[in-house]
Steps between C-alpha positions, in 0.01 A plus 500: 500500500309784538472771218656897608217672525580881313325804440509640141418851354479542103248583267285286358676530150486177247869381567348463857198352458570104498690586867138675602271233372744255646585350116904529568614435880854566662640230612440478885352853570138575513490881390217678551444753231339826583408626173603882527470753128601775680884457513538826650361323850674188496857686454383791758397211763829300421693805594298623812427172653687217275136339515522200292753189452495517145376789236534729210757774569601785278839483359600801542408488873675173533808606336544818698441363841780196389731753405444684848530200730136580621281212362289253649469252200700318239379462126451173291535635104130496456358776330144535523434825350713631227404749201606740262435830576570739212146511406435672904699798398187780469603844384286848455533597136514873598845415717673506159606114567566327169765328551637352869783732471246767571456369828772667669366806685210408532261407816389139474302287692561178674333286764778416680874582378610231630240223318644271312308613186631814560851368505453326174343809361792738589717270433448456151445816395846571635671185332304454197426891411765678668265722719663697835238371767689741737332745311111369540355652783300280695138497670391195694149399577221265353406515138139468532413570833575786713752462779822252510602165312367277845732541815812371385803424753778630280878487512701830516670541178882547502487824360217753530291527230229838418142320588230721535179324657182558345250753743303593253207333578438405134641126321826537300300413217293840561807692531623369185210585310495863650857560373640513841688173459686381151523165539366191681682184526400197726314227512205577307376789296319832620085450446567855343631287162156427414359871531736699398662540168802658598623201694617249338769209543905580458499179279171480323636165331601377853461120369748544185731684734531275772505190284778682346657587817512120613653383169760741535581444837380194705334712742103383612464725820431300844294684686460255835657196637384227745697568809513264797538582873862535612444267815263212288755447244796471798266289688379265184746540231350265263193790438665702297589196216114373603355828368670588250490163274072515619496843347671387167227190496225739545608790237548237245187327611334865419710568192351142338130575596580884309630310213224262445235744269241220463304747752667848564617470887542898527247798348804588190293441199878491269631259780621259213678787322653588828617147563678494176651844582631345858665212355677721229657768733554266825499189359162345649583547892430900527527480897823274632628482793831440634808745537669385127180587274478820682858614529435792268245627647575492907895614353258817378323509827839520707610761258176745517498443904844610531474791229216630726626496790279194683820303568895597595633260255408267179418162687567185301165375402635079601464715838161576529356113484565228713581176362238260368601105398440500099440852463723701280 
């Protein structure tokens, strides 16, 4: 029998990389991966033109066209990309910020409000330090390059939220060293960190904090998931299971290779020390998949989408994600 012949869109990351070399195969599909690092494209040609069988999607995107009746794909609980992100919180040290409290009032900007980073961002420093984001006015636009985040095709929120678009002809980062923005939270970090004295991170001890913040509360931010076409997995049914146990093969594939130090596989001189540090706060798998492992943190997600106003209602998360045989 022939093998289904699909199109796949992720980046090239390690977890991936045994489905790209051809190392871990689903069983009876053929997917050919186009190696995209730009996320920002593949989720801004899923929405436009629903390009590609298979591919990386942004949870937040994914969630919020669910909710809405109004997507295309289904989702396998597969998170590609996933990351902490109090370290990403950039302040200017003249805003009188030393605390997240002092957030409120204040201009702050953001690629894209609705990013899941962003999410994760504003949602913890509502939950875990009690700050009013209605009160952080917001300026959307890239961080380190003038003009917009890519050409997003975003939802409506439920309820209108103050956005002002950056015109200024100048990168967020700019504006943030010039005073004219507070704050900076996103994806990465203004190029205005390394220059300029007065900016600095929110959470200079980002690592401590976040380690801390996953001990205390289960959460490990997913950013993306692998979503599937709506009309492939109603068509071949079996895909969905196919995937997702090839994708667990592959990550621990990757995660054995990382844990073998007779030669360093990645350019992290204190990998060993890091190693030791993974299997102490997650127990030696720092990236599972499956709904159950990450019940804590997609409960969070549905909570921050809700709180700011991407989605009418808190969605059960055993919602989002078809079912697989054996997954859990």
């Amino acid at each position: 029998m022939a093998r289904l012949q699909l199109s796949f869109a992720c980046g090239l990351y390690d977890r991936m990389l045994p489905i790209y070399t051809g190392d871990v195969r689903p069983n009876g599909i053929d997917l050919n991966f186009l190696p995209i690092d730009a996320p920002r494209e593949i989720f801004d040609r899923l929405a436009a033109r629903q390009e590609f069988d298979v591919a990386e999607m942004s949870c937040s995107e994914f969630v919020s066209r669910t909710a809405a009746g109004q997507c295309d794909y289904v989702a396998i609980p597969v998170f590609p990309s996933r990351q902490f992100r109090h370290g990403l919180v950039a302040i200017n040290m003249n805003s009188g910020i030393e605390t997240p409290r002092d957030l409120e009032g204040k201009r702050i900007g953001v690629p894209l409000y609705t990013m899941t980073a962003a999410i994760y961002i504003k949602g913890f420093l509502q939950h875990d330090y009690g700050v009013d984001i209605t009160k952080l006015k917001w300026v959307q636009g890239a961080i380190n390059l003038t003009g917009g985040h890519g050409t997003p095709t975003i939802m409506p929120l439920v309820k209108p939220v103050a956005i002002e678009q950056n015109t200024s002809g100048r990168t967020l980062g700019d504006l943030l060293e010039a005073g004219e923005l507070d704050a900076i939270i996103g994806t990465t970090l203004p190029a205005s960190l390394k220059r300029a004295k007065h900016v600095r991170r929110l959470f200079p001890n980002f690592h401590e904090v976040e380690a801390d913040y996953y001990k205390r509360t289960g959460i490990f931010p997913v950013m993306h998931l692998i979503a599937i076409k709506k009309s492939v997995h109603e068509r071949y049914p079996f895909v969905a299971t196919s995937l997702y146990h090839a994708f667990n093969e592959a990550k621990n594939v990757s995660l054995a290779k990382m844990k073998n130090l007779a030669a360093l596989r990645y350019m992290l001189p204190w990998m060993a020390e890091q190693l030791d540090e993974i299997d102490d706060v997650f127990g030696g798998d720092p990236w599972p998949y499956g709904v159950e492992p990450n019940r804590a943190t997609l409960n969070a997600l549905v909570t921050y989408l809700h709180d700011q106003h991407l989605v009418d209602r808190r969605m059960d998360v055993d919602d989002l994600f078809v079912q697989v045989e054996g997954g859990h």
